[in-house]
PDB file of N, CA, C and O in Angstrom:
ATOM      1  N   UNK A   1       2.005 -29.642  -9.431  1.00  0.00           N
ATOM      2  CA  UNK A   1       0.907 -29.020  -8.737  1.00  0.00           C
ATOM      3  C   UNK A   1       1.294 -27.575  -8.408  1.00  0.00           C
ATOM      4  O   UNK A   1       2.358 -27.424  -7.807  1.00  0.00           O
ATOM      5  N   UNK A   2       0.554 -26.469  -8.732  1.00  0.00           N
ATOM      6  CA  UNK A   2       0.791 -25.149  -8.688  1.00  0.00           C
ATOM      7  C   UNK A   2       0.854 -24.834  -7.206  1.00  0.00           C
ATOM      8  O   UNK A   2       0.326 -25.765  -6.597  1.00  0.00           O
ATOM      9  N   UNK A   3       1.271 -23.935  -6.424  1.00  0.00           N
ATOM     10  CA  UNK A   3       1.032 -23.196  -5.591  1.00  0.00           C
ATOM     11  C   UNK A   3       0.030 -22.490  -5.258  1.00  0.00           C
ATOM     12  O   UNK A   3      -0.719 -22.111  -6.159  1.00  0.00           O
ATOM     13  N   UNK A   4      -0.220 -22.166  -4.035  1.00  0.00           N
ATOM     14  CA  UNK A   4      -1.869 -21.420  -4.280  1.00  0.00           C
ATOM     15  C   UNK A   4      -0.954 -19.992  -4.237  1.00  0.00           C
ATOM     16  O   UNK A   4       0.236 -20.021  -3.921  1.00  0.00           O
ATOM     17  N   UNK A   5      -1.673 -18.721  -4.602  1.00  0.00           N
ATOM     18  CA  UNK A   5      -1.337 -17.477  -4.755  1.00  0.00           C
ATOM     19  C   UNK A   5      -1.651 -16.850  -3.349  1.00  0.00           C
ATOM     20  O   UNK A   5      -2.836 -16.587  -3.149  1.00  0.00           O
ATOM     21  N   UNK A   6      -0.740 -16.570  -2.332  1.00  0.00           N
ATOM     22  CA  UNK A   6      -1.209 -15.531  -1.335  1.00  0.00           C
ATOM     23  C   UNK A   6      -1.327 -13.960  -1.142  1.00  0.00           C
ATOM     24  O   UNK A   6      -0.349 -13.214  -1.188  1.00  0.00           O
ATOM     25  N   UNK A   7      -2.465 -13.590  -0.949  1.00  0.00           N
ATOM     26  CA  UNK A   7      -2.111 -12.150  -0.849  1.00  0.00           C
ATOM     27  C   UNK A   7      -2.602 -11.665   0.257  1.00  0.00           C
ATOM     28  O   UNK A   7      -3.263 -12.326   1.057  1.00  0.00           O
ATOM     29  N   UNK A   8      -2.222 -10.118   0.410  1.00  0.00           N
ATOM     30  CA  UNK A   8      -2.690  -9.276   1.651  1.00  0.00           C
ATOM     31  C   UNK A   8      -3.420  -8.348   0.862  1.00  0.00           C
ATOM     32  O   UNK A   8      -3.528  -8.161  -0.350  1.00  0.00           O
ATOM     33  N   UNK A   9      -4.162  -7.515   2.468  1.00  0.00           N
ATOM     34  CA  UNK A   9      -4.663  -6.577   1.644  1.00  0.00           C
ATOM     35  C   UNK A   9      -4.278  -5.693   2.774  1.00  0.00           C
ATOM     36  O   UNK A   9      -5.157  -5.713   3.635  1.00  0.00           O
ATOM     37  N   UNK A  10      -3.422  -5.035   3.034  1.00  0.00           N
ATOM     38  CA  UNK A  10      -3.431  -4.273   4.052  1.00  0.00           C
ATOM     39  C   UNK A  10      -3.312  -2.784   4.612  1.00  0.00           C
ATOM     40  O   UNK A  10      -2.194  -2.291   4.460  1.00  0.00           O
ATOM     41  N   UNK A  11      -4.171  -2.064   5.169  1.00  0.00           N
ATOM     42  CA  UNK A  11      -4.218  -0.550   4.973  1.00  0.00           C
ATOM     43  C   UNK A  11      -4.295   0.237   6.729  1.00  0.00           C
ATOM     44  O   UNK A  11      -4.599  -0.281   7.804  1.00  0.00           O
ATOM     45  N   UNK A  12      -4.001   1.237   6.490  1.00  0.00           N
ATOM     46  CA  UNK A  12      -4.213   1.721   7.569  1.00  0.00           C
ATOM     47  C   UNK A  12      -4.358   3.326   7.406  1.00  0.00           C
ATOM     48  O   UNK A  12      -3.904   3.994   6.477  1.00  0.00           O
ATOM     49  N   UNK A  13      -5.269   3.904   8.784  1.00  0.00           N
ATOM     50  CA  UNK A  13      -5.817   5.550   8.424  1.00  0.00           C
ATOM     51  C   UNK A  13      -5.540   6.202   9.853  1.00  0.00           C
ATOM     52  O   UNK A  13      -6.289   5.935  10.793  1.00  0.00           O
ATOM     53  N   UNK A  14      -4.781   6.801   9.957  1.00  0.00           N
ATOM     54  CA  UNK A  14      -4.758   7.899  11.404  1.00  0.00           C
ATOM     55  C   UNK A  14      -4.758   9.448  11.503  1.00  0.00           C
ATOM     56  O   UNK A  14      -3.794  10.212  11.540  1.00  0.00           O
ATOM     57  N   UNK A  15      -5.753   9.647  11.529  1.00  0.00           N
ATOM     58  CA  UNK A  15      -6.270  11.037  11.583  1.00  0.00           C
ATOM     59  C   UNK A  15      -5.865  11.626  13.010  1.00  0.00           C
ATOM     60  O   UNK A  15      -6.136  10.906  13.972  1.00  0.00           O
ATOM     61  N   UNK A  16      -5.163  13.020  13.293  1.00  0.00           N
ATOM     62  CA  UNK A  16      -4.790  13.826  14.403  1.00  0.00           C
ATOM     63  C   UNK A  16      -5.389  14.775  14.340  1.00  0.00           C
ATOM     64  O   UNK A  16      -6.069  15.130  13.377  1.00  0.00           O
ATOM     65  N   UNK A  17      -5.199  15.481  15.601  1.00  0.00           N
ATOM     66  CA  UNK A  17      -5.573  16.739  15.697  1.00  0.00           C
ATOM     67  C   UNK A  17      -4.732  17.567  16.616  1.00  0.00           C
ATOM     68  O   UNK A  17      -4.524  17.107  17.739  1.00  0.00           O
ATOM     69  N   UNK A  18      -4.288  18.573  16.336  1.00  0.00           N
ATOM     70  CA  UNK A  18      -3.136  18.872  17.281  1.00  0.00           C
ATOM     71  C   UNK A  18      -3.604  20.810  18.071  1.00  0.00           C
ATOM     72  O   UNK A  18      -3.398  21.759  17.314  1.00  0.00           O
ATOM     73  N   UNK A  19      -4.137  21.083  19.413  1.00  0.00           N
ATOM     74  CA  UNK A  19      -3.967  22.293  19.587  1.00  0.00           C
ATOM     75  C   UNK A  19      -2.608  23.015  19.936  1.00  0.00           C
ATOM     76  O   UNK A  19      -1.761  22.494  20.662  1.00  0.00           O
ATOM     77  N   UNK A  20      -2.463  24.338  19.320  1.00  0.00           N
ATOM     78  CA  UNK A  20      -1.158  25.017  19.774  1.00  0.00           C
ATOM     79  C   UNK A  20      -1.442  26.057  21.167  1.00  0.00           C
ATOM     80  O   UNK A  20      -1.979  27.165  21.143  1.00  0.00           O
ATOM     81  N   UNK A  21      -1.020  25.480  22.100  1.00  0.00           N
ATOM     82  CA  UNK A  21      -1.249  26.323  23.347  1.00  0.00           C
ATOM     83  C   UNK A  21      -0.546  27.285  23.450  1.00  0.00           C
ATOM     84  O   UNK A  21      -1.104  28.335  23.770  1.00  0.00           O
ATOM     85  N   UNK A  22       0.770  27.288  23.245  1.00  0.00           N
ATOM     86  CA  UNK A  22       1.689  28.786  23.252  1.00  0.00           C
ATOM     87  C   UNK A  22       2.728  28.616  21.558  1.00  0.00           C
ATOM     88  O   UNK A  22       2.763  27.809  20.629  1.00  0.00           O
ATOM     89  N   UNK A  23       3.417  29.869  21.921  1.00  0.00           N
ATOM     90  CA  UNK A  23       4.208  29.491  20.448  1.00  0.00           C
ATOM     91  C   UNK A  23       4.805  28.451  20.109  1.00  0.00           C
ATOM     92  O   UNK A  23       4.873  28.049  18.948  1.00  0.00           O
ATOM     93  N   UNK A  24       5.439  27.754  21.361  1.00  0.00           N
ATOM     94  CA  UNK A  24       6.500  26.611  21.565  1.00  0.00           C
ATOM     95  C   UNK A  24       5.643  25.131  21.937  1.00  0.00           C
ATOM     96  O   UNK A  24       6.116  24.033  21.643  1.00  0.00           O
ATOM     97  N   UNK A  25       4.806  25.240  22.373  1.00  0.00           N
ATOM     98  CA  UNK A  25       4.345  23.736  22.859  1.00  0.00           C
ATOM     99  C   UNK A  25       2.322  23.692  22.354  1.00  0.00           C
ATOM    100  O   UNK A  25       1.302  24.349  22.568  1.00  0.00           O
ATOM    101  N   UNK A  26       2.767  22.449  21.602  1.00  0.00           N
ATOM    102  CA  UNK A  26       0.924  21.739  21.301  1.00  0.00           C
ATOM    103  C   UNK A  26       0.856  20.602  21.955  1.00  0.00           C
ATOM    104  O   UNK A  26       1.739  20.037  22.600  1.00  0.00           O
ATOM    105  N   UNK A  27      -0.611  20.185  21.691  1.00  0.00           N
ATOM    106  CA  UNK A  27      -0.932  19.604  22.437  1.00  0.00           C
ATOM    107  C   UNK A  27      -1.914  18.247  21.716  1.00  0.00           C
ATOM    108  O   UNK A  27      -3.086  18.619  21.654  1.00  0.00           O
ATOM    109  N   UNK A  28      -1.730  16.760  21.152  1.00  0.00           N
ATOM    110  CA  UNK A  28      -2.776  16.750  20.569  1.00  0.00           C
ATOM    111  C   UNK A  28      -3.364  15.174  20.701  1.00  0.00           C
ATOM    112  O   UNK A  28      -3.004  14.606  21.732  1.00  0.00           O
ATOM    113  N   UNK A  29      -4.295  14.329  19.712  1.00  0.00           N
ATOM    114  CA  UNK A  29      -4.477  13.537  19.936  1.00  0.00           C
ATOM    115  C   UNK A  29      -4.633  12.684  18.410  1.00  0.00           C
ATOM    116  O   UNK A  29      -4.873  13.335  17.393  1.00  0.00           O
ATOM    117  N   UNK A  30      -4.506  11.493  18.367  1.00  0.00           N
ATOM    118  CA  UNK A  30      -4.612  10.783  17.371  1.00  0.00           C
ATOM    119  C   UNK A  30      -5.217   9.858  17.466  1.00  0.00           C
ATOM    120  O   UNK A  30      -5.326   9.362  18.588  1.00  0.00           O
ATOM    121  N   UNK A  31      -5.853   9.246  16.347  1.00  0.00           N
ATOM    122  CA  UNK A  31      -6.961   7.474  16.405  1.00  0.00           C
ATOM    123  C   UNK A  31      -5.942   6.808  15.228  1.00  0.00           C
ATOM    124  O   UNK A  31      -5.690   7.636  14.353  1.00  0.00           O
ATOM    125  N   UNK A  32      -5.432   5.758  15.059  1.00  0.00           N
ATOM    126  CA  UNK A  32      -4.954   4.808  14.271  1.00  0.00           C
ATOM    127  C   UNK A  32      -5.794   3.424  14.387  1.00  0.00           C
ATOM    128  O   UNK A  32      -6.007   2.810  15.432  1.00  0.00           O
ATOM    129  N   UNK A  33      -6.300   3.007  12.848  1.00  0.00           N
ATOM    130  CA  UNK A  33      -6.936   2.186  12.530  1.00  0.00           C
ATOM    131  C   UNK A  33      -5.809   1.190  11.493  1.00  0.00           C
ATOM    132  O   UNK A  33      -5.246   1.599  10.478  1.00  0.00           O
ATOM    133  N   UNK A  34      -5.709  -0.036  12.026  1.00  0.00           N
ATOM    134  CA  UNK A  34      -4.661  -0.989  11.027  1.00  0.00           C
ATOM    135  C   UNK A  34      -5.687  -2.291  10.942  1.00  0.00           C
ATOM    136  O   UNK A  34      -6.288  -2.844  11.863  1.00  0.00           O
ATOM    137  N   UNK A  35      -5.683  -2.589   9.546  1.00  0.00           N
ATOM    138  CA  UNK A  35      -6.538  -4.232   9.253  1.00  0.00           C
ATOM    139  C   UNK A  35      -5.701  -4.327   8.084  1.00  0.00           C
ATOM    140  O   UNK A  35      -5.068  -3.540   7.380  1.00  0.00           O
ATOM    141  N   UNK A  36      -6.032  -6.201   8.146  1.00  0.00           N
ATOM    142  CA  UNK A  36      -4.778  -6.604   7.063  1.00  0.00           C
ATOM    143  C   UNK A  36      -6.314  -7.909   6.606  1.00  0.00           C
ATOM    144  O   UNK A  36      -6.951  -8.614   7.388  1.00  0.00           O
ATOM    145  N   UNK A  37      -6.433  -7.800   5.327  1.00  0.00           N
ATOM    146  CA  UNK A  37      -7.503  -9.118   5.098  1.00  0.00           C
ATOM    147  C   UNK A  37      -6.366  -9.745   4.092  1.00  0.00           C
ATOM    148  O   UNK A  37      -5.801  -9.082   3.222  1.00  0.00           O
ATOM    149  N   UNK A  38      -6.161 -10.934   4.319  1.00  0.00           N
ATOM    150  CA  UNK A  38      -4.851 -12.057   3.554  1.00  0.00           C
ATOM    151  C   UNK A  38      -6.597 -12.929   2.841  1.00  0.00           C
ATOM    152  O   UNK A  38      -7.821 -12.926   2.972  1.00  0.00           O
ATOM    153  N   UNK A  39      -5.450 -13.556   2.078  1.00  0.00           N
ATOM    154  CA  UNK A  39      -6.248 -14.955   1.331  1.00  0.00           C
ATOM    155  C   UNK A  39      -5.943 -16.461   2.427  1.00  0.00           C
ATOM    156  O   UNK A  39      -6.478 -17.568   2.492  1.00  0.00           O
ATOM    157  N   UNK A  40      -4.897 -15.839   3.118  1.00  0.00           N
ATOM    158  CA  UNK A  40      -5.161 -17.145   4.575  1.00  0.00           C
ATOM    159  C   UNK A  40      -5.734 -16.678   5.955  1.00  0.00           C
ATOM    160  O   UNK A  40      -5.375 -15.541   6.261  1.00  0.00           O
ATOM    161  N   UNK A  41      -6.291 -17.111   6.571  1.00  0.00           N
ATOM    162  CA  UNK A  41      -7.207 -16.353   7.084  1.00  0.00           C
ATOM    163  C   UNK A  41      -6.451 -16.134   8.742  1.00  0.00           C
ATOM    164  O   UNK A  41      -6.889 -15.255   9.483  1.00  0.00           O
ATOM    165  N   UNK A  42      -5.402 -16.956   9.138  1.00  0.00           N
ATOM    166  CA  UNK A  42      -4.559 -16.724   9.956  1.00  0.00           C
ATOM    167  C   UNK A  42      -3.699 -15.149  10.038  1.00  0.00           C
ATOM    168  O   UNK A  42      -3.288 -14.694  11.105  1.00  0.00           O
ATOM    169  N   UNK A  43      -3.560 -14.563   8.917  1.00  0.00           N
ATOM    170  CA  UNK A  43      -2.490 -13.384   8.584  1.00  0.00           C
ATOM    171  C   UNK A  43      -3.928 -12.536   9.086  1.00  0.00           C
ATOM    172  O   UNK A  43      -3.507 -11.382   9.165  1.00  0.00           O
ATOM    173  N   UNK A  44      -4.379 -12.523   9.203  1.00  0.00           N
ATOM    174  CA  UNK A  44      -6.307 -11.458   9.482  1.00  0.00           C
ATOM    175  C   UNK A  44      -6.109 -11.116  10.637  1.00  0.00           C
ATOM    176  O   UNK A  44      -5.959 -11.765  11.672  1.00  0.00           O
ATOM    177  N   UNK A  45      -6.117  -9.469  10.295  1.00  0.00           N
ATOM    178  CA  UNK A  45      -6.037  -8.818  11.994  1.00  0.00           C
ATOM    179  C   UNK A  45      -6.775  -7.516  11.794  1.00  0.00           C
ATOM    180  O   UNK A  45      -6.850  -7.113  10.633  1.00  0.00           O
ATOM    181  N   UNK A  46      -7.426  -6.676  12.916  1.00  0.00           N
ATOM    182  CA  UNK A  46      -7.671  -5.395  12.891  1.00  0.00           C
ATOM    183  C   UNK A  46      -6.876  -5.096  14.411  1.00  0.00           C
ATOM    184  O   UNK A  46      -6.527  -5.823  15.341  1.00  0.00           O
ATOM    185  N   UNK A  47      -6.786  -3.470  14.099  1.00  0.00           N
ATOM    186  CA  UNK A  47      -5.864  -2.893  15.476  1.00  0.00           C
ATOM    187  C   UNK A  47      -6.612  -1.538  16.035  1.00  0.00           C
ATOM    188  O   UNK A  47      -7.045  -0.866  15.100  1.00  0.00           O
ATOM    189  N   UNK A  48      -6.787  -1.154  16.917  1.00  0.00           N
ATOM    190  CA  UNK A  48      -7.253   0.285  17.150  1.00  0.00           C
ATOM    191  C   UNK A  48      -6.713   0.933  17.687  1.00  0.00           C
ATOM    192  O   UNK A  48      -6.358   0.190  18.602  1.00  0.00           O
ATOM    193  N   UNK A  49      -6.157   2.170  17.966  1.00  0.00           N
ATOM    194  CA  UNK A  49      -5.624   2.561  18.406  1.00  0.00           C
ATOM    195  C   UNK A  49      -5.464   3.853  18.872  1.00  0.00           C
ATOM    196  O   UNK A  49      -4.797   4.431  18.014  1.00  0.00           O
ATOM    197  N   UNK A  50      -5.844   4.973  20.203  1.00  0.00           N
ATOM    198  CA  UNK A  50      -5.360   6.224  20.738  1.00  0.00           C
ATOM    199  C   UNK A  50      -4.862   6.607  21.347  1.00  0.00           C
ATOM    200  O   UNK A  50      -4.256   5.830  22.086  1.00  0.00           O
ATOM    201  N   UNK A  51      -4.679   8.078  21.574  1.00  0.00           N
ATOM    202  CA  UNK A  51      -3.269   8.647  21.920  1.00  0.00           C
ATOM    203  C   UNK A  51      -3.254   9.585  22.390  1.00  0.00           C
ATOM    204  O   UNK A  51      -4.352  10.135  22.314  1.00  0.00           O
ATOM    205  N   UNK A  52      -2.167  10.413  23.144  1.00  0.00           N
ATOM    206  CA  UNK A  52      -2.645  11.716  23.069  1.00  0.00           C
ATOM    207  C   UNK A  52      -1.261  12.108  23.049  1.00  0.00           C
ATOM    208  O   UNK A  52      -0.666  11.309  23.772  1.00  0.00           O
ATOM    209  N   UNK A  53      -0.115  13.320  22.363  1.00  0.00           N
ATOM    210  CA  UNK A  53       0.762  13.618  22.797  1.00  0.00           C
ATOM    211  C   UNK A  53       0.843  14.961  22.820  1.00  0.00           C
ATOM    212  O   UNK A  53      -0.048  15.790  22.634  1.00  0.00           O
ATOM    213  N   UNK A  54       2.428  15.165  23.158  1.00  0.00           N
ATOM    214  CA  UNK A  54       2.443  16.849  23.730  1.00  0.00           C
ATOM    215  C   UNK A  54       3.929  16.922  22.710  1.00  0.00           C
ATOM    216  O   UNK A  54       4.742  16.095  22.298  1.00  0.00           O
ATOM    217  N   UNK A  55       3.793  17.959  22.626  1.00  0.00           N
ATOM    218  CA  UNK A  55       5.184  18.684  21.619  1.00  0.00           C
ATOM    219  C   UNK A  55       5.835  20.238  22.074  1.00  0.00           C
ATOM    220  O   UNK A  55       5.294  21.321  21.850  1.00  0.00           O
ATOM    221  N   UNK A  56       6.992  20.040  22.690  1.00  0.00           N
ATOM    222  CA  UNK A  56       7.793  21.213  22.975  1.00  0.00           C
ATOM    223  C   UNK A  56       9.194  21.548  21.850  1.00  0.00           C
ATOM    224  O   UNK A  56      10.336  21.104  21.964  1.00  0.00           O
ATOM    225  N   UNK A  57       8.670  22.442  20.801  1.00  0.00           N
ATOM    226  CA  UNK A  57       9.660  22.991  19.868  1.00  0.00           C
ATOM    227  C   UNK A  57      10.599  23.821  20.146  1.00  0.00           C
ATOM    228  O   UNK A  57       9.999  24.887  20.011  1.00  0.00           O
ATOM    229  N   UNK A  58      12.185  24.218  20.589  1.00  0.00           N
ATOM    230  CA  UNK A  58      12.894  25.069  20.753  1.00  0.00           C
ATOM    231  C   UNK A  58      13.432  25.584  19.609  1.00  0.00           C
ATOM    232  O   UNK A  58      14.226  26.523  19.669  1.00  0.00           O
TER     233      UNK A  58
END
């Protein structure tokens, strides 16, 4: 008796945006989107996700 074949399908997209307030430090925010569609329906998830961070470059 064969095995059944499992698969995923899984992707994800996070788009930022970052302002530069002075030469040294930005400022910004991000959305992260994660979904996984499997052939078992247990492995099936979506995620959402935002943010905001800060960045000081020396």
């Amino acid at each position: 008796m064969p095995l059944p074949t499992l698969s995923d399908d899984y992707f994800y997209v996070q788009p930022s945006a970052d302002i530069l307030l002075t030469r040294y430090w930005s400022f910004g925010g991000y959305y992260l989107r994660r979904q996984n569609s499997g052939s078992v329906s247990t492995v099936n998830f979506h995620a959402n996700e935002f943010g905001a961070r800060t960045t000081i470059k020396f």
